[in-house]
N, C-alpha and C positions, 0 to 999 in steps of 0.2 A: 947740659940740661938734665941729663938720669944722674949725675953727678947729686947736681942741686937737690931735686928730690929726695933723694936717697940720705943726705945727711940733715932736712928738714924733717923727712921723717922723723931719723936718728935721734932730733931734738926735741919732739913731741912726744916721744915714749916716755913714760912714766920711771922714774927711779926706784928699786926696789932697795927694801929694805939694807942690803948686803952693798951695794953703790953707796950710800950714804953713812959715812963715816959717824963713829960712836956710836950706830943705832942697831939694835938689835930687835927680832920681829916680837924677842919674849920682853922686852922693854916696853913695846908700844903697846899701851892699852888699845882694848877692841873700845869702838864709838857704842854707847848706850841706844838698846835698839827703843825707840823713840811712837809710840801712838798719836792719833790726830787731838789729844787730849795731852801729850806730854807724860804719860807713866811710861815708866820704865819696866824690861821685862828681868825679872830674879833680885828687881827692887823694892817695888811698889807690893804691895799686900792686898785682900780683899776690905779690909777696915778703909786704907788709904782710898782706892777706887769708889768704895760707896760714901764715903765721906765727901769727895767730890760730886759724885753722878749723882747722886742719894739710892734710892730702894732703887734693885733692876726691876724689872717688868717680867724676867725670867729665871728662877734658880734651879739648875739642877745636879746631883749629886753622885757620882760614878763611885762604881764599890770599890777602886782601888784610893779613894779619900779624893781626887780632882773634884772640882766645884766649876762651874759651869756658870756666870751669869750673861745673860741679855739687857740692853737697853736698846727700847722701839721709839723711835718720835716719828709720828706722821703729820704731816700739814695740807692740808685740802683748802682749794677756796673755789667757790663759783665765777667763772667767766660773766664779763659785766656784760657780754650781747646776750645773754640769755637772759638778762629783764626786759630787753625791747622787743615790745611786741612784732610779732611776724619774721622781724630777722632773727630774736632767739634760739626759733624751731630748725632753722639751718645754719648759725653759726655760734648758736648755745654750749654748755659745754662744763669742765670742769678740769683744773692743775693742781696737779700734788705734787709731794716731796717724801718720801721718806729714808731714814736713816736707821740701820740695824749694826750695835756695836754689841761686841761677843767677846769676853776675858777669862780667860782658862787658869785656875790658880792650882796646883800643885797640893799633894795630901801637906806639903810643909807650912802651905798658907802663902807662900811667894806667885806673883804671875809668872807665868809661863808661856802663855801666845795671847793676842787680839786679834782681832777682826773686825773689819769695818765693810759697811756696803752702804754706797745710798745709787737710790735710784729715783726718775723722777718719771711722771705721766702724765699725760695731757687727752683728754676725753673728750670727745665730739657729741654731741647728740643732735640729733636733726630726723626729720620723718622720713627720711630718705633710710637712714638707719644710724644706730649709733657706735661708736668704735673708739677705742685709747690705742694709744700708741707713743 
């Protein structure tokens, strides 16, 4: 039985490059590190990025030549109990969405890191009191 185990493992390990005949680790290109948009990092340019995104909503400029941009999308909408009357005041409310994406380009003009965050909330109000979460 520790038998069996033991050479199932053996057969789930991964093969390293030196196991695998003709291959060498300077042969195999690294996988292109890849954003939720598809650019690429010491590929993609800030022309190429704003040509997709359009204008950021943020530029800023570091003295070593880095450039710094931001794009914001937020999306809000009113919960439909907060038009009926009397139940709005306790089950009223409001959900969002937003999305902050952040592209760090190099004094060369190449990307160099992203960032992405989204977050979402969901708002209560009621006379009892109001709260997100």
């Amino acid at each position: 039985m520790i038998v069996f185990a033991v050479l199932a493992v053996g057969l789930l390990e991964p093969q390293s490059a030196s196991d695998t005949p003709n291959a060498s680790p300077s042969s195999m290109p690294a996988a292109p590190i890849l954003s939720q948009d598809g650019f690429q990092v010491e590929v993609d340019t800030f022309a190429t990025v704003t040509a997709k995104l359009g204008k950021p909503n943020s530029t800023s400029m570091i003295s070593d030549g880095t450039k710094i941009i931001v794009y914001v999308s937020n999306h809000a909408h009113v919960k439909a109990t907060t038009f009926i009357p009397v139940v709005g005041l306790f089950a009223g409310g409001a959900k969002g969405a937003m999305s902050i994406k952040s592209f760090t380009f190099g004094p060369d003009g190449l990307l160099k890191s992203f960032t992405s965050n989204d977050s979402n909330v969901n708002c209560n109000t009621s006379i009892v009191g109001a709260g997100c979460h």
